[in-house]
N, C-alpha and C positions, 0 to 999 in steps of 0.2 A: 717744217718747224724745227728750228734749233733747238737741242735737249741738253745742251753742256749747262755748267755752273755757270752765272754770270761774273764776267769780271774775268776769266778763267781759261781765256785761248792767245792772244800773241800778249809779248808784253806791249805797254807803250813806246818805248825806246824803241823796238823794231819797228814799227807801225811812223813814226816820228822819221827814222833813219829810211825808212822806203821811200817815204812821198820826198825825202830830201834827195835822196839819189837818182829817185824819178826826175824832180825837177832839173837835176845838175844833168843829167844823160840826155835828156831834152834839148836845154839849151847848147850843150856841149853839140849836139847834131845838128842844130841851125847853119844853115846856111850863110857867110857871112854877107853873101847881097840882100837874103832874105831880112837878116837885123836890118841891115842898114835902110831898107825902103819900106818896110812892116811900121804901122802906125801903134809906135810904145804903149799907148793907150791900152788899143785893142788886143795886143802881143802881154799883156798885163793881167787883164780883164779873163784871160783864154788860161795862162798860165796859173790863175788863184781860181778857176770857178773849176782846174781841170786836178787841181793838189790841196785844197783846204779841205779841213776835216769839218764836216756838221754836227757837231757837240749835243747830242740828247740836250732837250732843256725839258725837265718835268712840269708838268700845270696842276702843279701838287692841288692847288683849289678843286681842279673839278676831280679831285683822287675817289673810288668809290669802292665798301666791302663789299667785295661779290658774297664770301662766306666767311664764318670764324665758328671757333669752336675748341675744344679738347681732344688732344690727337695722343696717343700713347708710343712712344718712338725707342725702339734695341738700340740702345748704344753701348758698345764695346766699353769695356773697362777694365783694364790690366788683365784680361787673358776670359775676363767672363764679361758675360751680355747684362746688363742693367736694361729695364723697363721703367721708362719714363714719361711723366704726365707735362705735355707742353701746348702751351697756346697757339692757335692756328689759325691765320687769319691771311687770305688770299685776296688783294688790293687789285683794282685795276687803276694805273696812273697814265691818262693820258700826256703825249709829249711828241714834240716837234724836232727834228734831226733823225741821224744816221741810224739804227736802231742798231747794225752791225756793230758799233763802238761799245754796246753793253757789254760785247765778247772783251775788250780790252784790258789788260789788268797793271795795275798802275805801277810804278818804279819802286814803292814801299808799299807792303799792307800788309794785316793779319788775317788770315784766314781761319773760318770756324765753320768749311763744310761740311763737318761732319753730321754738323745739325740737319744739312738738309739731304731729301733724298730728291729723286726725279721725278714725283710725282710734283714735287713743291715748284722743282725748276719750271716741268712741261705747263704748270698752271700760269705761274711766273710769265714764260716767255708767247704764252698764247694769246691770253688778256692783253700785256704791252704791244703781241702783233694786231691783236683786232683791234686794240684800240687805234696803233698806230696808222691805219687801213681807213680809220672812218674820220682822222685829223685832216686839215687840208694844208700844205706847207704853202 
């Protein structure tokens, strides 16, 4: 089971620039009688089904709370720890794609992890794995 933050392991841009140098060192390795007698179609078909990215899509409809509640969370504050009363509510959202991509973290964003801890992530990423487990692609 994944335990990091989501959103929060390669960027996009590296993940983007792989699957493009993948695909260029591939072709770059063909054989030139292979192009030439290889039916484009299929040589197409092999090239997108073996470098496209399966993009999460959430089926926010059938989202479901497992729990919620009142969670009390230390958070650092200029040199002293504050106690804090925050709402806590752990989703299961089933969805269809790559699940790996939830690691991805986009070219801008603002991060606020400090709100969370790993108890929220392991809940987070176990839920989206079971659920992801009993979808059918």
């Amino acid at each position: 089971m994944r335990t990091s933050n989501p959103f929060s392991n390669r960027e996009v841009r590296e993940v983007l620039e792989g699957c493009r140098q993948g695909l260029k060192n591939e072709i770059d390795g063909f054989d030139k009688n292979y192009i030439l007698n290889v039916s484009l179609h299929d040589l197409a078909e092999h090239l997108i089904s073996k470098y496209k990215l399966d993009v999460p899509i959430l089926q926010e409809d059938q989202k479901q709370v497992i729990s919620e509640g009142e969670v009390v969370r230390e958070i650092p504050d200029y040199g002293e720890i504050r106690q804090v009363k925050m709402q806590s509510i752990t989703m299961a959202i089933p969805f269809i794609g790559d699940p790996n991509l939830f690691g991805i973290r986009p070219s801008s964003f603002y991060s606020s992890w400090w709100l969370l801890d790993k108890p929220w992530v392991t809940n987070y990423t176990y839920h989206l794995q079971r659920q992801m487990a009993n979808t059918k692609l």
